[in-house]
C-alpha positions in Angstrom: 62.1 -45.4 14.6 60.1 -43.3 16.9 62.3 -41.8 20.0 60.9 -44.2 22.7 57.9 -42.8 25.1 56.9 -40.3 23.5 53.7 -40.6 24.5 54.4 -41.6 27.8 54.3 -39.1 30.7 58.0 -39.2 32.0 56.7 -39.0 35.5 55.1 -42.4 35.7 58.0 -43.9 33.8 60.2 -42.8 36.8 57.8 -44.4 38.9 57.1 -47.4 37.2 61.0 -48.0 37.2 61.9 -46.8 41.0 59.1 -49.6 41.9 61.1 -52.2 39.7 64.5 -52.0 41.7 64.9 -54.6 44.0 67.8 -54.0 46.6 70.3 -53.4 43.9 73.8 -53.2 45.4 75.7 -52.4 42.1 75.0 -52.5 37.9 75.1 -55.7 36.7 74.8 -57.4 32.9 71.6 -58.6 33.0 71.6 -61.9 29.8 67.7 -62.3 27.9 67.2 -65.3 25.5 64.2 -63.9 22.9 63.5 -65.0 20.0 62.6 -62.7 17.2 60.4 -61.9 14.2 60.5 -58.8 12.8 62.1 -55.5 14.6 61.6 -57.5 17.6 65.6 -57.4 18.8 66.2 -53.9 18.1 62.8 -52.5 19.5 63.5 -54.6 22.7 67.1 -52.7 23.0 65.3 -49.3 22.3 62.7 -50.2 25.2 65.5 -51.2 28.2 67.4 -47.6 27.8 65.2 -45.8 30.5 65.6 -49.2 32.6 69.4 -48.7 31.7 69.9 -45.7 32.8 68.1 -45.6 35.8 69.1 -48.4 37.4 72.9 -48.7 35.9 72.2 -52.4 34.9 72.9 -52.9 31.3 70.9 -55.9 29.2 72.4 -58.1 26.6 69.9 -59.6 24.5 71.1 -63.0 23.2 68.3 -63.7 19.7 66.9 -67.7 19.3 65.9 -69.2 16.1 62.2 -67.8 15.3 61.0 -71.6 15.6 59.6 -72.2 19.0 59.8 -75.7 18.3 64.3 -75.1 18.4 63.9 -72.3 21.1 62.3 -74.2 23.5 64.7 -77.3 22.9 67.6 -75.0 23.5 66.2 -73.8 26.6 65.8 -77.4 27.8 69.5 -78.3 26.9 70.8 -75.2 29.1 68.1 -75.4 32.2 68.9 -78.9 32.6 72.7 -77.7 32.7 71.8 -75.3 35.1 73.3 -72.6 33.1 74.1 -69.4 35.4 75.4 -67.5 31.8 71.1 -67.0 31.4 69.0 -64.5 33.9 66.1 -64.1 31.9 64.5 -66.2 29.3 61.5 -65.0 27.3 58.7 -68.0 27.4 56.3 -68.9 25.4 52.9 -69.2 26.8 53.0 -72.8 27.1 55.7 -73.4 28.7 55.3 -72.4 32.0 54.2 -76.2 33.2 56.9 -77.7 32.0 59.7 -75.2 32.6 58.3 -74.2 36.0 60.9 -76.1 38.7 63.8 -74.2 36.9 62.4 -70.2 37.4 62.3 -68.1 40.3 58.6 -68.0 42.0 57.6 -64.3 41.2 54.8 -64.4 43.5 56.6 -62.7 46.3 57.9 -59.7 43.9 54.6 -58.7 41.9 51.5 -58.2 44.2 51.2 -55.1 43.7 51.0 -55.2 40.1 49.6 -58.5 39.0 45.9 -57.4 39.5 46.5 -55.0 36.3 46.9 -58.2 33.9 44.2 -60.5 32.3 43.4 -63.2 34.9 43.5 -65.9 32.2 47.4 -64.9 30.8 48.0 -64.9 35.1 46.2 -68.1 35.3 48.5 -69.6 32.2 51.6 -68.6 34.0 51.3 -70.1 37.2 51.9 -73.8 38.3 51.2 -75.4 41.3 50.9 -71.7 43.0 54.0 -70.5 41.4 53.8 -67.6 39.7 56.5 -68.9 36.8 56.6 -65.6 34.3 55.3 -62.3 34.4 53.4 -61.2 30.6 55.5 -58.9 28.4 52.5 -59.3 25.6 49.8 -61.4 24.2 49.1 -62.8 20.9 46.4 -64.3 19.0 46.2 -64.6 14.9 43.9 -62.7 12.5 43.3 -63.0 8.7 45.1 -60.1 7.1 43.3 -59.7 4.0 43.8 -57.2 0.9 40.7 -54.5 1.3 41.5 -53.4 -2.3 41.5 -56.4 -3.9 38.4 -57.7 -2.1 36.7 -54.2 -3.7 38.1 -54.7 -7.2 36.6 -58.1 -7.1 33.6 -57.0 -5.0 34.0 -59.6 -2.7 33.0 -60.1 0.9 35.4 -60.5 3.6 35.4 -64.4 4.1 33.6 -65.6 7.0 33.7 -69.2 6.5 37.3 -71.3 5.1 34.9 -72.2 2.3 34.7 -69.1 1.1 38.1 -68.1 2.0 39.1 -70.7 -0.5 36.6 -70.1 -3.5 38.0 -65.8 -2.9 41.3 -66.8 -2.9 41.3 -69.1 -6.0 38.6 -66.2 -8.1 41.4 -63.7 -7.3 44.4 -65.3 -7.8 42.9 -66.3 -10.7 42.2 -63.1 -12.5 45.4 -61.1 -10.7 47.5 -63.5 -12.9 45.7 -62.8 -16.1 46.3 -59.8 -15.6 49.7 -60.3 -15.4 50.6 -60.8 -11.7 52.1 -64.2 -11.9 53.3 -64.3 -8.3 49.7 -63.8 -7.0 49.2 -66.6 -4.4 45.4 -66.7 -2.5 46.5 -67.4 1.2 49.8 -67.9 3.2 50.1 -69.3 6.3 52.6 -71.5 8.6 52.5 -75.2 7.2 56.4 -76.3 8.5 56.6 -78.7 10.5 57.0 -77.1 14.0 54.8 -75.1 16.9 53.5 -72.7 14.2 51.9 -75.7 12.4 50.3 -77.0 15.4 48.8 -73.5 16.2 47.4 -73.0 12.7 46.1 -76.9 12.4 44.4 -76.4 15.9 42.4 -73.3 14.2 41.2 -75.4 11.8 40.2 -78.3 13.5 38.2 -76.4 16.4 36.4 -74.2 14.1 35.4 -77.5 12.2 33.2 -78.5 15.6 36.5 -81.0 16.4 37.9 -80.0 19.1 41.1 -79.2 21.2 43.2 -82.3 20.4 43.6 -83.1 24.1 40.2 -81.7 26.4 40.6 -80.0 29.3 39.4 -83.1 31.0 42.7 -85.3 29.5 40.6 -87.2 27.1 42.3 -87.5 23.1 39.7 -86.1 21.3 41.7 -85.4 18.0 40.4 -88.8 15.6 37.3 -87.7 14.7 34.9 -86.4 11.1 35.4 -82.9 12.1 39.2 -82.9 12.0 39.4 -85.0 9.3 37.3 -82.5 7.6 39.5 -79.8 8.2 42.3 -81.2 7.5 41.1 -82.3 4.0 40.3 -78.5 2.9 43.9 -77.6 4.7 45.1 -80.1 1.8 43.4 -78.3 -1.1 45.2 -75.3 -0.5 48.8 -76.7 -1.2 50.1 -75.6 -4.4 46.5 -74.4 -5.4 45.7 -71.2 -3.5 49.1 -71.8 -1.5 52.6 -72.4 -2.6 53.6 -75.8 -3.0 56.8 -74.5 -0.5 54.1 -73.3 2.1 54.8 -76.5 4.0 58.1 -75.3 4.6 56.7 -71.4 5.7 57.2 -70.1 9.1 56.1 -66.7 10.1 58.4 -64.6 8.2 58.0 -66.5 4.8 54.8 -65.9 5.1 55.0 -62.5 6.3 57.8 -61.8 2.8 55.0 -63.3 -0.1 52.0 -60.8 1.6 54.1 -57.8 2.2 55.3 -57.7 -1.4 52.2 -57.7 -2.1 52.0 -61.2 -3.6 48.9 -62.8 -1.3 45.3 -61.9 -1.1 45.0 -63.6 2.4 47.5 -64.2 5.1 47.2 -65.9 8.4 49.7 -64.4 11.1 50.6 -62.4 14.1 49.9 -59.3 15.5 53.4 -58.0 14.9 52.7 -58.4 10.8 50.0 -55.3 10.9 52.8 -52.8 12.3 55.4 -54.1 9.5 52.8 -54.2 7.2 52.0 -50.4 7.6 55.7 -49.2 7.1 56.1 -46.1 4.8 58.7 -48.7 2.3 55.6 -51.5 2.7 54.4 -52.4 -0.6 50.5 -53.0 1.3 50.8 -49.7 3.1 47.3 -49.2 4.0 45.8 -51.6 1.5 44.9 -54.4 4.1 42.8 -54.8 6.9 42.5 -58.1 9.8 39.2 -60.0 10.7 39.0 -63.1 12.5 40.0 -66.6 11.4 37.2 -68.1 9.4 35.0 -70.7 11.0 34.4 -74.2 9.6 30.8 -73.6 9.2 28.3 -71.9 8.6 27.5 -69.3 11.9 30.1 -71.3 13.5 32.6 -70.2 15.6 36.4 -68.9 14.7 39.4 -70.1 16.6 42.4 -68.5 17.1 45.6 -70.0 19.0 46.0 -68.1 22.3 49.8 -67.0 21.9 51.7 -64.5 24.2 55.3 -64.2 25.1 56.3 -63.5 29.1 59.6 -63.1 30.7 60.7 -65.5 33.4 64.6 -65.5 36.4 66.3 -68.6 35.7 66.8 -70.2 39.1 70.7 -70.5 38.1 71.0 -66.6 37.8 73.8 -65.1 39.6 72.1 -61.6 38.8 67.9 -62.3 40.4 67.3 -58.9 42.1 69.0 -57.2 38.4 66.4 -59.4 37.0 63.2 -58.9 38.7 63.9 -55.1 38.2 64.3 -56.0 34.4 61.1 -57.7 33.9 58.7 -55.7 36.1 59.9 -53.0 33.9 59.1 -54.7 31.0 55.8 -56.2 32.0 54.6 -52.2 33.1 51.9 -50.8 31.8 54.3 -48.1 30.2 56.3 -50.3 28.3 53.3 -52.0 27.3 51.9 -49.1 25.6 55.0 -48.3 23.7 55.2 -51.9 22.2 51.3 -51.5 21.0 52.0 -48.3 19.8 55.2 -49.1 18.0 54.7 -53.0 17.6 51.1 -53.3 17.4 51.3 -56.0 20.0 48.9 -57.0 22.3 49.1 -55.9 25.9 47.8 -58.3 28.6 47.0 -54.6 30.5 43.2 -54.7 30.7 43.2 -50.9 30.7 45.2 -50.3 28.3 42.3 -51.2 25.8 40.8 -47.9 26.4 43.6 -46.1 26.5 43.3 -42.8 24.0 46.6 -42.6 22.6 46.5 -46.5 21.7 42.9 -46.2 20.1 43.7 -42.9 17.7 47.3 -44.4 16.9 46.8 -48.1 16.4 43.0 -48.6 16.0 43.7 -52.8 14.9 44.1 -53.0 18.7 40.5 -53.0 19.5 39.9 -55.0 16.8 42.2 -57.4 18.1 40.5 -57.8 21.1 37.5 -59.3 19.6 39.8 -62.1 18.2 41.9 -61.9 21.8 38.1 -63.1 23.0 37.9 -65.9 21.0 41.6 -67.7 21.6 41.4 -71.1 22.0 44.5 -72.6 24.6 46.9 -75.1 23.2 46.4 -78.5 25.3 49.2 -77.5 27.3 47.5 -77.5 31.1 45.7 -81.2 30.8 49.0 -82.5 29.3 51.6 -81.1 31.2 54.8 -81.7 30.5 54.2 -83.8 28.3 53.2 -81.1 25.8 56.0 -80.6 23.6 55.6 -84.3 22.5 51.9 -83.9 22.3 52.6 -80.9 20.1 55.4 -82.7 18.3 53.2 -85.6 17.3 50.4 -83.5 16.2 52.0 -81.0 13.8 54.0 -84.2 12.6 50.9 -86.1 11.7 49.5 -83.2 10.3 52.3 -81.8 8.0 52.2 -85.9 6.6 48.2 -85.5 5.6 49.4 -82.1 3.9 52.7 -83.1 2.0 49.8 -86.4 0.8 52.3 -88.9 3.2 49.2 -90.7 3.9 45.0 -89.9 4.3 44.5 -87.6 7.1 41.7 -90.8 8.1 45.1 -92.8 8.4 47.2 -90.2 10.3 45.2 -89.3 13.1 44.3 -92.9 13.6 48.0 -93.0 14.0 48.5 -90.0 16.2 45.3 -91.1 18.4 47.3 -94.4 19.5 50.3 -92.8 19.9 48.6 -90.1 21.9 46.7 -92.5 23.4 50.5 -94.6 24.3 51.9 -91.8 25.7 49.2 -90.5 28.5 49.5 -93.8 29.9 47.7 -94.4 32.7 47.5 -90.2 33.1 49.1 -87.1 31.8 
């Protein structure tokens, strides 16, 4: 691994870290809860030693299943404890309504630094005037696909999930006459958790069919368009995808492209960095586009994703912990992790930055996809989300394992939708 900012000017780190101390009497162990995909633990590690030795504090990072769908249960289970053994929990982008009574308001701590970060990520994090969770990074999914393939083909880049199928099926195809028998078309998240509900919600909006919930409240979800979508979603298993897809997460998928065994892969912006390793079998045979569309000119969709760091309320160690993730959300550790991570930083400026643009160039085109995220229907239902999210990817993982017509399921997961707003959300 690269020694950390090394293309940081040492100057400002000082800064940006003598501005993150809060009143610090004495070093303290300062407890995160992250999951992780990838190098994501170790980079994390690498990134707090400045912070470290600055300030004295020391961090112990404690990982979480990669499923958001177990992490966020687990966070429930010890918030509702009010565990004190937690100061700083990583959050998904999501969870900020529903996990908002049990985190320190930031509000008071970060006006002089909030102005730097997208307005929308702000916007996502705050609830009822609480500023819940500062961003550490956002997220929004591509289509990784293999540039020398497409060539030896001479196929287009896919613009529509039509044609994504008929390129993935020609080349898989051919690659396994010509011996390749592990050749799959496309890989993507089909278990039955968060991960499916982000990649079913791609499909169904690009389709013309919506959000699931509007922003309005109203369960939009039954509907020609979805069913549509999740018909083609159903071809793909065991055809162009792996019959085991429906049990894929982001790694599985991540472990079938980057051994070179997929022609298209839907994922994360954390994929491109691994993908690019000097011991990756892809090295510099793949480039990212935007999700397909449903039509014709239509539009893509892409899951708005993002992780941010939020103070439990129960912390015994909250000034330790402010310091901690003010210095994480900065603008210099932001850099480093698009540099070395190839994640997205919620920094507008750091869009333009130079070092960013010579050294990881996918970061521009990431913000053309960044542009077109779509929000899960997390703000018009609450906290009732997680069940709303629950229910979906549930019905949806059905219609693709053939456990009824996707007709039949979302007539299903209307009513039940429909059961659990009530008279509201």
């Amino acid at each position: 691994m690269k020694k950390p900012w090394k293309y940081i000017n040492a100057p400002f780190l000082s800064i940006s870290i003598a501005a993150s101390v809060i009143n610090v009497a004495q070093a303290e162990e300062v407890v995160l809860v992250s999951g992780a995909v990838g190098k994501d633990i170790e980079i994390l590690k690498e990134i707090v030693k400045p912070w470290e030795q600055k300030t004295g504090h020391t961090l112990t990072v404690f990982p979480m299943p990669a499923s958001t769908t177990d992490q966020f249960a687990q966070y429930r289970l010890w918030l509702a404890a009010g565990n004190a053994d937690i100061d700083v929990f990583q959050t998904d982008v999501i969870w900020a309504p529903q996990l908002a009574n049990n985190f320190v308001d930031l509000t008071p701590y970060t006006k002089d630094i909030i102005n730097q970060h997208f307005p929308s990520i702000i916007e996502s994090q705050t609830s009822n005037g609480k500023l819940v969770a500062l961003p550490f990074f956002t997220d929004a999914p591509a289509l990784y696909y293999r540039k020398d393939l497409l060539e030896k083909y001479q196929k287009a880049a896919p613009t529509t999930w039509q044609e994504l199928t008929a390129t993935a099926k020609e080349i898989q195809t051919k690659e396994r006459q010509a011996g390749n028998d592990n050749m799959w078309g496309f890989v993507w998240q089909g278990n039955s958790y968060e991960g499916l509900t982000c990649n079913a919600l791609e499909w169904v909006k690009s389709f013309g069919g919506g959000q699931i919930v509007e922003a309005d409240g109203s369960i939009s979800i039954n509907n020609e368009k979805a069913i549509e979508a999740l018909k083609l979603a159903k071809s793909w298993v065991g055809n162009i995808s792996p019959a085991g897809v429906l049990a894929y997460q982001e790694e599985d998928a991540r472990g079938v492209w980057q051994t070179g065994n997929a022609v298209f892969m839907r994922n994360w912006p954390y994929a491109y960095a691994l993908g690019n390793m000097e011991t990756s079998t892809i090295k510099d045979q793949f480039a990212v586009m935007p999700l397909p569309s449903g039509t014709e000119n239509g539009p893509s969709a892409a899951t708005l994703g993002g992780w941010n760091l939020a103070v439990s309320s129960y912390s015994t160690k909250k000034d330790a912990s402010i310091s901690l993730i003010k210095f994480l959300a900065s603008e210099e550790v932001q850099k480093y992790q698009a540099l070395q991570s190839s994640r997205l930083p919620t920094i507008m400026s750091l869009y333009d930055d130079p070092d960013i643009k010579q050294q990881q160039p996918m970061i521009a085109q990431w913000k053309d996809v960044f542009l077109q995220a779509v929000p899960r229907p997390s703000a018009p239902t609450k906290i009732k989300y997680n069940e709303v999210s629950s229910k979906f990817f549930s019905a949806v993982h059905a219609t693709l394992l053939g456990s009824g017509s996707a007709e039949e399921n979302l007539e299903v997961l209307e009513y039940e939708l429909e059961e659990l707003k009530g008279s509201r959300w």
